[in-house]
C-alpha positions as CSV (number, residue, x, y, z in Angstrom):
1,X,173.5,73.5,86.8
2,X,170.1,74.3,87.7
3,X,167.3,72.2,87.1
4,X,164.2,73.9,86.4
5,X,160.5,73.2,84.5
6,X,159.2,76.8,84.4
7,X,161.3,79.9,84.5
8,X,159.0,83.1,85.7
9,X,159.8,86.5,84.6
10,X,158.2,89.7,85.8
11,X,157.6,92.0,89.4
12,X,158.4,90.9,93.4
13,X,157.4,93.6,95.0
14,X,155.4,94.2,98.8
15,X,151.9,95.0,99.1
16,X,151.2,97.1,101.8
17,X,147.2,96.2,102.4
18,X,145.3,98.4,103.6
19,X,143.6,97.6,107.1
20,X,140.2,98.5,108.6
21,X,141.7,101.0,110.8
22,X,143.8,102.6,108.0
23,X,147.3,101.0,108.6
24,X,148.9,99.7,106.0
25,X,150.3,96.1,106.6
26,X,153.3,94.7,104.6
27,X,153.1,91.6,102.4
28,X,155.3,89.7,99.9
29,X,153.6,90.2,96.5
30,X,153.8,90.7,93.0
31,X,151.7,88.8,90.2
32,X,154.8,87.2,89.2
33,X,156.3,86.9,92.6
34,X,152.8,85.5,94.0
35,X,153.3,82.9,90.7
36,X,156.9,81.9,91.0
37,X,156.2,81.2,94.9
38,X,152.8,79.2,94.3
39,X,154.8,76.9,91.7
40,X,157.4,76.4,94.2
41,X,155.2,75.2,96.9
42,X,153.1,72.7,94.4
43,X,156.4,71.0,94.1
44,X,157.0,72.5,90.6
45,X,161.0,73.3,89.7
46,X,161.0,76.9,89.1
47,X,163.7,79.5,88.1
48,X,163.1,83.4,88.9
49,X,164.7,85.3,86.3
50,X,164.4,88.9,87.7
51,X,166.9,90.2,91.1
52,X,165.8,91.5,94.6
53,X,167.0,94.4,96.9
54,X,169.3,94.1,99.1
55,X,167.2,96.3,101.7
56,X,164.6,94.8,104.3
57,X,162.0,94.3,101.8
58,X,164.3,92.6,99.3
59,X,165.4,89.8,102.0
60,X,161.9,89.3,103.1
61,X,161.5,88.1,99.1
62,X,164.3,86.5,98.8
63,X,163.5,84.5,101.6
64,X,159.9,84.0,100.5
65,X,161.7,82.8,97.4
66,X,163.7,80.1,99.4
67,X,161.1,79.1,101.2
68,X,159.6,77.8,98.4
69,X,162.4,75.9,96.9
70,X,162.6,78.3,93.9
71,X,166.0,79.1,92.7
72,X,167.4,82.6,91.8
73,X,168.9,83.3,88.8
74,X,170.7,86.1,90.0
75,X,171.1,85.3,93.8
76,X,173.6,88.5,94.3
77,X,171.1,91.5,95.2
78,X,170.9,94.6,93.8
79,X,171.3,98.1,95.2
80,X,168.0,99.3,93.8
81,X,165.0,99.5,96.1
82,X,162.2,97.2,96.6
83,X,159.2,97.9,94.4
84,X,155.5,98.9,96.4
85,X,152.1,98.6,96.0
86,X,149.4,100.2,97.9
87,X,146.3,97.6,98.3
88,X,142.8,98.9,99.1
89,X,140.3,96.1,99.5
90,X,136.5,96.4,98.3
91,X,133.3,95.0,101.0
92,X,133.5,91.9,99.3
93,X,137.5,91.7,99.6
94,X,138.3,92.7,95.9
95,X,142.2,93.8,95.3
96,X,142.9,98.0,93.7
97,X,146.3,99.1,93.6
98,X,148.6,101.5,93.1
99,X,152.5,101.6,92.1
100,X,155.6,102.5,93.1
101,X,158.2,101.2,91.3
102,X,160.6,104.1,89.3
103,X,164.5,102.8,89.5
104,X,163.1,99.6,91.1
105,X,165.2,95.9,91.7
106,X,163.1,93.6,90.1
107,X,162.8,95.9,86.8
108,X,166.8,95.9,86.3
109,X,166.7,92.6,83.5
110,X,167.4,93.0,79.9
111,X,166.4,90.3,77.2
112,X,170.3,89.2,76.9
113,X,170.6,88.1,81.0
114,X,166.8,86.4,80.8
115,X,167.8,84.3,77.6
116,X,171.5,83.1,79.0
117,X,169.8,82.2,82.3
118,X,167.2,80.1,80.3
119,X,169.5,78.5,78.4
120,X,171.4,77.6,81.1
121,X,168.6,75.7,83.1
122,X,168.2,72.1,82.5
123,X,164.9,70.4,81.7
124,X,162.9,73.9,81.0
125,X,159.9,73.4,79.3
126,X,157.3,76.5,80.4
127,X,158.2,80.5,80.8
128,X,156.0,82.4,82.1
129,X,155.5,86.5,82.6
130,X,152.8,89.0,83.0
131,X,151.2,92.1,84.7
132,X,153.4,95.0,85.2
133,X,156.4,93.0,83.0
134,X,154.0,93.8,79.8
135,X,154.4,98.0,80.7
136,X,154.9,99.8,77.3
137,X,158.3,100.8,78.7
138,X,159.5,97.4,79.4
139,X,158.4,95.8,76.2
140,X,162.4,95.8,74.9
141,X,163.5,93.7,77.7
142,X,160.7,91.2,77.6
143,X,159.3,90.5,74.6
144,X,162.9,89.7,72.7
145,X,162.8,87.2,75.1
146,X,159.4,86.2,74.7
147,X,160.1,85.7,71.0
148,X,163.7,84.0,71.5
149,X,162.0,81.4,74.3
150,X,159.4,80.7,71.7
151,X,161.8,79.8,68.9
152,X,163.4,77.4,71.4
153,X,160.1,75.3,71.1
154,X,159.5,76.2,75.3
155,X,155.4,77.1,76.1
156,X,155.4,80.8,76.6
157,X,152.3,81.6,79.2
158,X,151.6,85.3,79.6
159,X,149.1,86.2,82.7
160,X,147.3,89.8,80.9
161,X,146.6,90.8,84.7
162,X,146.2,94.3,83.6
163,X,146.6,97.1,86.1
164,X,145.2,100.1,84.0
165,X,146.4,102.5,87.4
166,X,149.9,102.4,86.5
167,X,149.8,103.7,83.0
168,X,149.4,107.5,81.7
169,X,148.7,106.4,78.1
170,X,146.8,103.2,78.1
171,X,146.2,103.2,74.1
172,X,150.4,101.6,74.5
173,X,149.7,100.0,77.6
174,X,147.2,98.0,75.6
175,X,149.4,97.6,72.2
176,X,152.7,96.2,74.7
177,X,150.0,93.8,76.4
178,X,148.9,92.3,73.1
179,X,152.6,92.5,72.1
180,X,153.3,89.7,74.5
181,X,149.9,88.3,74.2
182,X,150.6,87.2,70.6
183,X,153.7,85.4,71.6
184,X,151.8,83.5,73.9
185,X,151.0,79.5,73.7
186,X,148.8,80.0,76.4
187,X,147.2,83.2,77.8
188,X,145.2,83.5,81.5
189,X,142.6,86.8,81.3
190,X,140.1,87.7,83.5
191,X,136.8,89.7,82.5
192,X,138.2,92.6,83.7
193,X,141.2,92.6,82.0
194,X,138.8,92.0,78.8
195,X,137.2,94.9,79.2
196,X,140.6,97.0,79.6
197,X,141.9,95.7,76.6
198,X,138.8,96.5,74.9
199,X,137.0,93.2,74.5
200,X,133.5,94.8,75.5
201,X,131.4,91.9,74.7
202,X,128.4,91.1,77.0
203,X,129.7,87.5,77.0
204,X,132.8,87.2,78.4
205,X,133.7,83.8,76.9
206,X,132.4,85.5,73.7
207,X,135.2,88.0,74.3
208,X,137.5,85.8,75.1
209,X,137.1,84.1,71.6
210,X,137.4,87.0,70.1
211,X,140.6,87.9,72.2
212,X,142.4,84.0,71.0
213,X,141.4,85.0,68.0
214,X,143.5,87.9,67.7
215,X,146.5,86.0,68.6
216,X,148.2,82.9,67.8
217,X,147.7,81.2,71.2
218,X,146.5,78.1,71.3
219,X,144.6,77.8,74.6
220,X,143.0,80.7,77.0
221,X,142.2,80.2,80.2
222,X,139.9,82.9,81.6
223,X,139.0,83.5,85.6
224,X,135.4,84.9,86.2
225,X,135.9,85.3,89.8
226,X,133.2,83.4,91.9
227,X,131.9,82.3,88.7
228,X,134.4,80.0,87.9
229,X,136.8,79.6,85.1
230,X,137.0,78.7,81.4
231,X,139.6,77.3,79.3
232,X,139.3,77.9,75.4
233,X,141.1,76.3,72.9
234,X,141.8,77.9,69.5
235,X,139.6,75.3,67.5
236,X,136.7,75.9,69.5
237,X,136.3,74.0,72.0
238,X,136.0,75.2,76.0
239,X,135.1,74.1,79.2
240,X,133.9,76.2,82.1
241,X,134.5,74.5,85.7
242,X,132.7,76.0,89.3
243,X,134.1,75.3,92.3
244,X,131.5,73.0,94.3
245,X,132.9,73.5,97.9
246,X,132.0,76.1,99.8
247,X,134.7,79.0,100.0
248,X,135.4,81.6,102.8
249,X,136.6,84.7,101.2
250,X,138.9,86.5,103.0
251,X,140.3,88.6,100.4
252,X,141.5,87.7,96.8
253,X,144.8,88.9,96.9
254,X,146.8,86.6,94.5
255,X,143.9,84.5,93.6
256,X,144.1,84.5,89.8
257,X,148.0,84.3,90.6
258,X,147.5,80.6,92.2
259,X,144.8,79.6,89.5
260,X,147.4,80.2,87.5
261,X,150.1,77.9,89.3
262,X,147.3,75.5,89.6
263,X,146.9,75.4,85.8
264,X,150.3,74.6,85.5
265,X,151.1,72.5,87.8
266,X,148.4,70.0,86.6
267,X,150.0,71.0,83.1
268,X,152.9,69.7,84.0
269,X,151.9,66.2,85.4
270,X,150.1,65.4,82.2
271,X,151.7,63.3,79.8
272,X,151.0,65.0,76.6
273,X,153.0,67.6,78.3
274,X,155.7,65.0,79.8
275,X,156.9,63.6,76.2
276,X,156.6,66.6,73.9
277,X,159.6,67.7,72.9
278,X,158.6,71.1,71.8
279,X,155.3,72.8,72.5
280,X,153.9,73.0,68.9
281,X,153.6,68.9,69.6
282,X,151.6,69.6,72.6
283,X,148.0,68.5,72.3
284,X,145.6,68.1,75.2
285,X,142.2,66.2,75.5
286,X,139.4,66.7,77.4
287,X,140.3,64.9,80.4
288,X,144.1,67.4,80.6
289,X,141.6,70.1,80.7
290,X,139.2,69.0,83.6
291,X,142.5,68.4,85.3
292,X,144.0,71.4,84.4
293,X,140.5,73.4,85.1
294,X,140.4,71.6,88.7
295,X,143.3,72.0,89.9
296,X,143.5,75.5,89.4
297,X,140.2,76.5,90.7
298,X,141.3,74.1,94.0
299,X,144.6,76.3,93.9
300,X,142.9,79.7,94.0
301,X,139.8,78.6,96.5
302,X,142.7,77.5,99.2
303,X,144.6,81.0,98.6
304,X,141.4,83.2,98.8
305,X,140.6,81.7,102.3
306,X,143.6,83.4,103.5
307,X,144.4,86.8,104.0
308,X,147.3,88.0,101.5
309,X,148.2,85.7,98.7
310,X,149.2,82.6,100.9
311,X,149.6,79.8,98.1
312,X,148.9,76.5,99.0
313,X,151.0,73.4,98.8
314,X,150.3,70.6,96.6
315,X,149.2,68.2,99.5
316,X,146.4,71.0,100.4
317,X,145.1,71.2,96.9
318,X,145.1,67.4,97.0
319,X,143.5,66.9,99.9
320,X,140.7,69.7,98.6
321,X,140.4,67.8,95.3
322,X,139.4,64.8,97.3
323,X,136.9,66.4,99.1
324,X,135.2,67.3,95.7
325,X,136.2,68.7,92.2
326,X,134.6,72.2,90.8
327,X,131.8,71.1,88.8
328,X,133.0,70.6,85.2
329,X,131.1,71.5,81.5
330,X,131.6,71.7,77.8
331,X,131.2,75.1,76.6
């Protein structure tokens, strides 16, 4: 029997970045990929609920999966090819993609498999899912398993990461994201994503309010980029934490990926989280969020120093946290 804390749902597919000179160079990727991986690595037990290719790509993931100490739910690969993305990086080393992903590995799950493989993993307490697994087309796979996971008193997180490129019609793109969204216990935005799901506020935090409030989520986390990040519960309350170190951006590829993993991790280690039993008993105080807030923001400043998303360990985030936490506020 496997033992696992989060099971992670959702794409593994390879960025190929795009260089200076026009070539395109290969990299394990994937919101959800990035997310299972960074988990692993912060020491977090994690079971992957989606299968990989057998071709080149696919055992470059699978390994990457290893690596990490994150177990497979279905270890046999599949005949289906790896799924692609194109990366284009901005001046200031901000991420565009586009897909390729028809007939794809990682998109051959149904509700039924993802359920049985929960069930069968001892000691889970989180799922997680996002980004291209909240595709209009692939709402009947995921969100019956959003909804059964829920019942089962686990904390359903759902990452919005919204990649608008994919879509033709974006008016179900954006109903199938707040599908999922309103199954969520926790939800991570960003402003952009906001702004794509039609939360046109000048405030983002403002939009973010109004986005909880449209759901029954009890906590939102939202990433503002080198502004920092905010986590909002659904009586109120918020913080907003900045990093204070100085960061060296390379590129943020799998940056709000890690913040994620970060937010988790930290999650995990508090005991509010440790002795509920289900997650409606869950309640956090301020000092789980500065944790939570801290950690992540020390997650995704280690991963943006790097080319790619390279997650860090949990020693590294450590050792940054001891250096100096991101500056921390009541919103």
């Amino acid at each position: 029997m496997v033992r696992a804390e989060v099971a992670t749902a959702g794409e593994a597919l390879i960025d190929l970045i795009q260089e200076a000179d026009g070539r395109l160079r290969p990299c394990n990727g994937g919101a959800v990929y990035n997310l299972t991986r960074a988990l692993g690595l912060q020491g977090v037990g994690t079971l992957y609920l989606n299968p990989l290719s057998r071709d080149r790509f696919g055992r470059g993931l699978a390994d990457g999966i290893a690596r990490a100490g994150v177990h497979l739910a279905r270890p046999e690969p599949t005949h289906e090819p790896t799924s692609l993305a194109v990366v284009a990086l901005d001046s200031a080393g901000k991420a565009s993609y586009s897909f390729y992903r028809e007939a794809v590995a990682d998109r051959q799950v149904s509700a039924e498999g993802m359920n049985t493989a929960c069930e069968a993993a001892a000691g889970l307490k989180v799922v997680a899912t996002g980004c291209l697994a909240l595709v209009a087309e692939d709402s009947d796979k995921y969100l019956p398993w959003l909804k059964a996971q829920r019942a089962c008193g686990r904390l359903v997180v759902v990452d919005a990461n919204l990649r608008p490129a994919i879509v033709p019609d974006m008016r179900a793109y954006q109903t199938s994201v707040m599908a999922a969204l309103a199954e969520a216990d926790l939800i991570k935005v960003s402003d952009d994503d906001l702004v794509t799901l039609g939360f046109e506020q000048a405030d983002p935090v403002a939009a973010a309010r109004a986005l909880l409030a449209r759901t029954s989520a009890r906590w939102l986390a939202l990433t503002l980029g080198a502004r920092g990040a905010a986590l909002l519960e659904r009586d109120g309350t918020g913080w907003m934490a900045v990093e204070s170190q100085p960061v060296r951006v390379a590129d943020t590829v799998g940056a709000g990926d890690c913040f994620l993993a970060g937010l988790l991790v930290a999650l995990l280690q508090r005991p509010a989280m440790q002795s509920a039993k289900r997650a409606s008993d869950l309640a956090l105080e301020g000092a789980d969020i500065g944790a939570m807030l801290s950690h992540a923001i020390a997650s995704a400043s280690l991963c943006v120093e790097e080319t790619g998303c390279t997650p860090p360990n949990l020693a590294a985030v450590e050792r940054r946290l001891q250096r100096g936490h991101p500056k921390l506020h009541a919103l």
